[in-house]
C-alpha positions as CSV (number, residue, x, y, z in Angstrom):
1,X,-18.2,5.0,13.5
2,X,-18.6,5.7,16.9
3,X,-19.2,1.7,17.9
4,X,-16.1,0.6,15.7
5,X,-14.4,0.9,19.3
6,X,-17.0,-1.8,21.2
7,X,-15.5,-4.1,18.3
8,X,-11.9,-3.6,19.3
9,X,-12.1,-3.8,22.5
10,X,-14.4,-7.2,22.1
11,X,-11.6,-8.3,19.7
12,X,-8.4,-7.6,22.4
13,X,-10.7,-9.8,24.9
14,X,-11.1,-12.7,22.3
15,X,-7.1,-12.3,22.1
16,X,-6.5,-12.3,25.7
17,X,-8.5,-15.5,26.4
18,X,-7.4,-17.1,23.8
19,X,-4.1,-16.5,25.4
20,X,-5.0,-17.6,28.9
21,X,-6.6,-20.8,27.2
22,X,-3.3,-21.9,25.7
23,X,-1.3,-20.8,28.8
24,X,-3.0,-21.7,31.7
25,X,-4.6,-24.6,30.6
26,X,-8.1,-23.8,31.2
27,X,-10.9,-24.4,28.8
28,X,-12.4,-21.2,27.5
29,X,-13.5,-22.3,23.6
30,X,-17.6,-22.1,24.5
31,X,-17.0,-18.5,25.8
32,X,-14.4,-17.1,23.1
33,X,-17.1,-18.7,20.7
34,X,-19.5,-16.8,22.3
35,X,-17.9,-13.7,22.2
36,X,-16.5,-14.6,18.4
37,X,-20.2,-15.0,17.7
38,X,-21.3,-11.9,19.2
39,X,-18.4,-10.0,17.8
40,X,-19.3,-10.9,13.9
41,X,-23.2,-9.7,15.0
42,X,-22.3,-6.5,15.9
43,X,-19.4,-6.1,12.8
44,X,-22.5,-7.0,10.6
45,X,-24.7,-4.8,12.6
46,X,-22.4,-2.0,11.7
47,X,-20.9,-2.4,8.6
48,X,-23.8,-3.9,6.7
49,X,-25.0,-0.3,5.4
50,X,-22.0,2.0,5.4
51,X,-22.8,5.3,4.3
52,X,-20.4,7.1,1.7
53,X,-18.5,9.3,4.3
54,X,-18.3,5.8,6.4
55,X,-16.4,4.6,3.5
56,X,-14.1,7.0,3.1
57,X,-13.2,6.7,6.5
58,X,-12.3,3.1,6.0
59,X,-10.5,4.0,2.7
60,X,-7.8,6.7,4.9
61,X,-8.1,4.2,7.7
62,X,-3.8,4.0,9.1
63,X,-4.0,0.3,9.1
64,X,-5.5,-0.3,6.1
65,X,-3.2,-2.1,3.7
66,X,-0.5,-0.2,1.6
67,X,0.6,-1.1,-1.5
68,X,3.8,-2.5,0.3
69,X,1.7,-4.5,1.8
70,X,-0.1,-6.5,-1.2
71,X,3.3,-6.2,-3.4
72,X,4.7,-8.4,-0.1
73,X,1.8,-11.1,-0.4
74,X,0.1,-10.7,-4.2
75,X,4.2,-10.7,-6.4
76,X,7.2,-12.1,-6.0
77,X,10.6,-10.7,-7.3
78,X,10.0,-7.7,-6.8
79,X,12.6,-5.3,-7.7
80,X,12.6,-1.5,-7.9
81,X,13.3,1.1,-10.1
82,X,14.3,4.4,-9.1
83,X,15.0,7.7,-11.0
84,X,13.4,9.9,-13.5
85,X,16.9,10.6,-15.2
86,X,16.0,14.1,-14.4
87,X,15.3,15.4,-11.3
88,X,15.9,12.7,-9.3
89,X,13.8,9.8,-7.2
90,X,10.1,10.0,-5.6
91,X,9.2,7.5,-2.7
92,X,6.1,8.7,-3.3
93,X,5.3,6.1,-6.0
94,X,7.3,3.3,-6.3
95,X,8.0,1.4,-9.8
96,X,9.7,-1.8,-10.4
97,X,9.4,-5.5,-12.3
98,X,7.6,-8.5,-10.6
99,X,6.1,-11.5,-11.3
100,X,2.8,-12.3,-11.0
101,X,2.2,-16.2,-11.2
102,X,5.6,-16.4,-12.7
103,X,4.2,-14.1,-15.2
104,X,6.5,-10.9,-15.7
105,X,4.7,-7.1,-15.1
106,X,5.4,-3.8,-14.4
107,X,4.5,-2.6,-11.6
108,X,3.7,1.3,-10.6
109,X,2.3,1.7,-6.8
110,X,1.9,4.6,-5.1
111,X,2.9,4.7,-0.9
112,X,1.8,5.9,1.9
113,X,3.9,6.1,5.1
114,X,2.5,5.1,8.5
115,X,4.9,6.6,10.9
116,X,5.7,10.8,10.9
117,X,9.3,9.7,9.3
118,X,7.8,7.2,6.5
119,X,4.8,9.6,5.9
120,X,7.8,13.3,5.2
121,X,9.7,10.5,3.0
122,X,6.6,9.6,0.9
123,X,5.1,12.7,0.9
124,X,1.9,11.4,2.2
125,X,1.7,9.2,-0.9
126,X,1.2,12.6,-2.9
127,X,3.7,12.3,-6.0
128,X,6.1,14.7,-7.6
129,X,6.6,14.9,-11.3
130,X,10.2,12.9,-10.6
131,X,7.4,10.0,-9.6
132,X,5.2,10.7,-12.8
133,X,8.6,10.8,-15.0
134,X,9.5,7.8,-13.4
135,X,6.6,5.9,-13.9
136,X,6.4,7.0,-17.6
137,X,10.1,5.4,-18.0
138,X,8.9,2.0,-16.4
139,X,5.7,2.0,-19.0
140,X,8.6,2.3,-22.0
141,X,10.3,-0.4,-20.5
142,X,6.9,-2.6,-20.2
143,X,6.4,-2.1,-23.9
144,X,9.8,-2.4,-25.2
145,X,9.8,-6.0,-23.3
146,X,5.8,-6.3,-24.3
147,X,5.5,-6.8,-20.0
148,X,1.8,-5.7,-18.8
149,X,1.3,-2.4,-16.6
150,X,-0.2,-3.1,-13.3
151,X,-1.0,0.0,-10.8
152,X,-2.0,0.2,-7.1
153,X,-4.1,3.8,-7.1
154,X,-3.4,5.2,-3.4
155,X,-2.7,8.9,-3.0
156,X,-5.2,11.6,-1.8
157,X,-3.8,13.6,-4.5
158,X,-0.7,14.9,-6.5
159,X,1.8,17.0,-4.3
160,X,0.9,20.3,-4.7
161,X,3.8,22.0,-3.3
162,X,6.1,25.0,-5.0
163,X,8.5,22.2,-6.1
164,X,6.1,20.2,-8.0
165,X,5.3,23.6,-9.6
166,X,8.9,24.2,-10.4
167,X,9.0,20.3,-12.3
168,X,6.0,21.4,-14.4
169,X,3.7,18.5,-12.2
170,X,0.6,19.2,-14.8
171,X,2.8,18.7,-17.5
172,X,4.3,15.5,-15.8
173,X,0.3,14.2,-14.8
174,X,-0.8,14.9,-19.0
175,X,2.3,13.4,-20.6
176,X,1.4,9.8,-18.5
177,X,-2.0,10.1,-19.8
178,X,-0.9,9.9,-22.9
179,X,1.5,7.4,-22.8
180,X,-0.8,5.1,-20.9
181,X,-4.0,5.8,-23.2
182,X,-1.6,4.4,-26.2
183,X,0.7,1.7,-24.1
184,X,0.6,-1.2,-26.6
185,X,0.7,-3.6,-23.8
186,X,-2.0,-4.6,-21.2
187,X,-3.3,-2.5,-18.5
188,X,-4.8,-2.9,-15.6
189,X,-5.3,-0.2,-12.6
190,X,-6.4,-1.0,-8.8
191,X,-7.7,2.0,-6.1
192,X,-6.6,0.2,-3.1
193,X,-7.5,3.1,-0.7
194,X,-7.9,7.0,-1.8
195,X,-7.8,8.0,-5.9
196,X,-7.3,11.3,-5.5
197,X,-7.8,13.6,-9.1
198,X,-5.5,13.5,-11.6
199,X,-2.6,12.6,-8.9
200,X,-4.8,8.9,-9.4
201,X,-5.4,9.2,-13.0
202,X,-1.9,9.7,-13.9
203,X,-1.2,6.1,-13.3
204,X,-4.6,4.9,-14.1
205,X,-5.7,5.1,-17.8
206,X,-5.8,1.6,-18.3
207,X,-8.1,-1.2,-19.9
208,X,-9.1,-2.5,-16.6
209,X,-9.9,-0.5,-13.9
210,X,-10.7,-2.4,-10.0
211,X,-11.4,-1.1,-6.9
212,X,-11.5,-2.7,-3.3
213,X,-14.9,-2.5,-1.8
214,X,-13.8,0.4,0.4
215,X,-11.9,2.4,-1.8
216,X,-12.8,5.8,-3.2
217,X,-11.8,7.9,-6.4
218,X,-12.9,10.9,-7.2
219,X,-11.7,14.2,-9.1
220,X,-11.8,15.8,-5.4
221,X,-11.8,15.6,-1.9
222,X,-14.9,15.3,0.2
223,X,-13.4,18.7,2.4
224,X,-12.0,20.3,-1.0
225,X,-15.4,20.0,-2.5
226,X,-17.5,21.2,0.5
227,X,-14.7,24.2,0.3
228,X,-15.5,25.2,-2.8
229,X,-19.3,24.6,-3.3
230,X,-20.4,26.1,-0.3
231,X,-17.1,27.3,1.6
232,X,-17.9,24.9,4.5
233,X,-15.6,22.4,4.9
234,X,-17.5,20.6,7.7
235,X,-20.7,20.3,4.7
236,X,-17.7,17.3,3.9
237,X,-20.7,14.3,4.5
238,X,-22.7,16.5,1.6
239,X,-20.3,17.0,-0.8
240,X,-19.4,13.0,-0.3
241,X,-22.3,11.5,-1.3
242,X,-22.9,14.4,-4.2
243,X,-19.2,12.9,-5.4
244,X,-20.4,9.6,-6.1
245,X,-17.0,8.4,-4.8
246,X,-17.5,5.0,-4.0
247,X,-17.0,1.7,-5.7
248,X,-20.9,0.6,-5.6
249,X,-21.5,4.1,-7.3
250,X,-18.8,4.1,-9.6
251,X,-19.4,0.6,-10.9
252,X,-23.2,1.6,-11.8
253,X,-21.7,4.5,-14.0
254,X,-19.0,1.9,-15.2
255,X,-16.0,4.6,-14.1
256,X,-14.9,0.9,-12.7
257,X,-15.2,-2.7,-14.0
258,X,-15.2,-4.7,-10.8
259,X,-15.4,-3.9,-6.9
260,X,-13.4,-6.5,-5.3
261,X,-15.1,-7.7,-2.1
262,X,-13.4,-6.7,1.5
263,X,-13.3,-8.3,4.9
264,X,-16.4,-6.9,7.1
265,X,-14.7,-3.5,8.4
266,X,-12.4,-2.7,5.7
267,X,-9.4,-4.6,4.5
268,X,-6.9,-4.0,7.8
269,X,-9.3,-6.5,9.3
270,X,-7.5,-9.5,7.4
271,X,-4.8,-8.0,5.0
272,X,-4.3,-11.7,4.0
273,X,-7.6,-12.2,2.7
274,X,-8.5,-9.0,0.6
275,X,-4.9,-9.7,-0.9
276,X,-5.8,-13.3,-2.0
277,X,-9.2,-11.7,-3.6
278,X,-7.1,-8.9,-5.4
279,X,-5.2,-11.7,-6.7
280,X,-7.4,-13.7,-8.4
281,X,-9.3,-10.8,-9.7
282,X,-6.2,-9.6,-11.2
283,X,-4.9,-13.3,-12.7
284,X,-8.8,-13.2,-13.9
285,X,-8.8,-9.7,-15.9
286,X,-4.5,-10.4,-16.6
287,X,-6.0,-13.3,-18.7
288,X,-8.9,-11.6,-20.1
289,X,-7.0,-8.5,-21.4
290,X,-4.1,-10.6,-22.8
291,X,-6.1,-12.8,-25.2
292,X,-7.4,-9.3,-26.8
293,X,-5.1,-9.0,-29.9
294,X,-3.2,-5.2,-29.8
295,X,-5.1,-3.7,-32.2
296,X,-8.9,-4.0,-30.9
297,X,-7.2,-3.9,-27.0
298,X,-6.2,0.4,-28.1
299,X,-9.1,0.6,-29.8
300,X,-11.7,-0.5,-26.8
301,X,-8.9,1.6,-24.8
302,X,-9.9,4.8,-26.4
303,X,-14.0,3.9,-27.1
304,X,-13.9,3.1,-23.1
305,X,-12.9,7.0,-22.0
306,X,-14.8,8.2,-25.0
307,X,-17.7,7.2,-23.6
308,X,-17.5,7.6,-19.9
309,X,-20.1,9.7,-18.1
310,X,-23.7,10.5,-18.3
311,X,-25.7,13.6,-19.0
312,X,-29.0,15.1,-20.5
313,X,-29.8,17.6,-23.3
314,X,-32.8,19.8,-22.6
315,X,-34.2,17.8,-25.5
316,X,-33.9,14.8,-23.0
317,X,-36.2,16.2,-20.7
């Protein structure tokens, strides 16, 4: 989005005269709210039909929230986890108890890094089957205390390096979908930024699955895609909207049950807000999914991936 850098440089202005106006004691309100009314014309302008590459440039944008970031603002009492009690810890995805509204959860959030040191300890937010292991021992302790699950979805993928080979990382990614498909305790899942394959869907089988507005999920990269189909990476923009990666899309095939909405721009452009409307949507569905006695809550559980997908039989046509 070439004009995304008229609105930052309209928005450092806004900043520096709101600066001078407490400073220097001169009266500048009618012109910053000229400029503020300008600046939300042209963010509307631009952001008010987003095509699906647009998105997932918002959804790998470096100041888009982490899950850090809503655990910070969304839970209190946080405390983590660490371990598989096998191979050893993964920063990659972090687990740990909470409380949300004084309610106790589980929580399982995967985390990216934003500086070169943050980004080679979390493996880019790619997990490792130590991660996957470790997430699997939090879900045992959520149903042993009958606590709900609650993931953050953000990882372009599982790490698909010789180690992860070495721990068996396909082994690692089916044993969670198992455990999660029969977890006999609520689930909810949330793709804050990139769902990437089955690095996403390891921590993601769950009764309720959100997305922000900008997010993406998908069993693919937009580049790995375009590599494969047509062994042209740059046919990325193609293979993006053939993906149907979006949350729009993926709520009209019901992959997703809610898009939660975003700031205009994408959620770094008020962290505080999109992680006051992942709150309530998450007390909302919390509520929902806990008044669901166990036995109807496993079985909608296993009818809702049954039936996920769409397609035609030549007698169909």
């Amino acid at each position: 989005m070439s004009d995304e850098r008229t609105l930052d440089l309209l928005e450092a202005k806004i900043k520096e005269l709101r600066e001078l106006d407490k400073t220097d004691g001169i009266n500048l309100s009618t012109e910053i709210a000229r400029l503020e009314k300008k600046l939300e014309a042209l963010r509307e302008e631009l952001y008010a039909n987003l095509s699906d590459w647009e998105r997932v440039k918002i959804a790998r944008h470096p100041k888009r929230p982490y899950s850090l970031d809503y655990i910070r603002e969304v839970f209190t009492d946080f405390y983590e986890l660490h371990g598989d009690r096998l191979a050893g810890d993964d920063r990659a995805l972090l687990v740990g108890l909470a409380r949300l509204d004084d309610r106790p959860v589980v929580l399982l959030a995967q985390q990216k890094g934003r500086s070169t040191q943050e980004n080679k300890e979390r493996y880019f937010g790619m997990t490792r089957p130590q991660g996957y292991r470790k997430a699997r021992r939090a879900m045992s302790l959520a149903e042993r205390f009958s606590f709900p699950v609650i993931s953050l979805i953000d990882t372009p993928g599982a790490y698909p390096g010789l180690e992860s080979e070495e721990l068996n990382i396909g082994g690692a990614i089916a044993e969670n979908l198992l455990a999660m498909a029969n977890l006999r305790v609520p689930t909810i899942a949330v793709v804050i930024g990139e769902g990437g394959s089955g690095g996403a869907l390891a921590i993601g089988v769950a009764d309720r699955v959100l997305m922000l507005e900008n997010a993406i999920y998908s069993v693919i990269s937009p580049e790995g895609a375009a590599t494969i189909l047509w062994k042209e990476k740059e046919r990325m923009k193609e293979a993006t909207a053939a993906l149907k990666l979006t949350a729009p899309r993926l709520l009209d095939l019901k992959v997703v049950d809610e898009v939660i909405p975003e700031p205009l721009g994408g959620a770094h452009k008020d962290s505080h807000k999109t992680a006051s409307s992942l709150k309530e949507s998450l007390l909302r569905h919390l509520a929902e999914v806990s008044d669901i006695p166990l036995k109807k809550l496993l079985a909608a559980r296993y009818q809702r991936y049954r039936s996920l997908g769409r397609y035609s039989t030549l007698n169909d046509q």
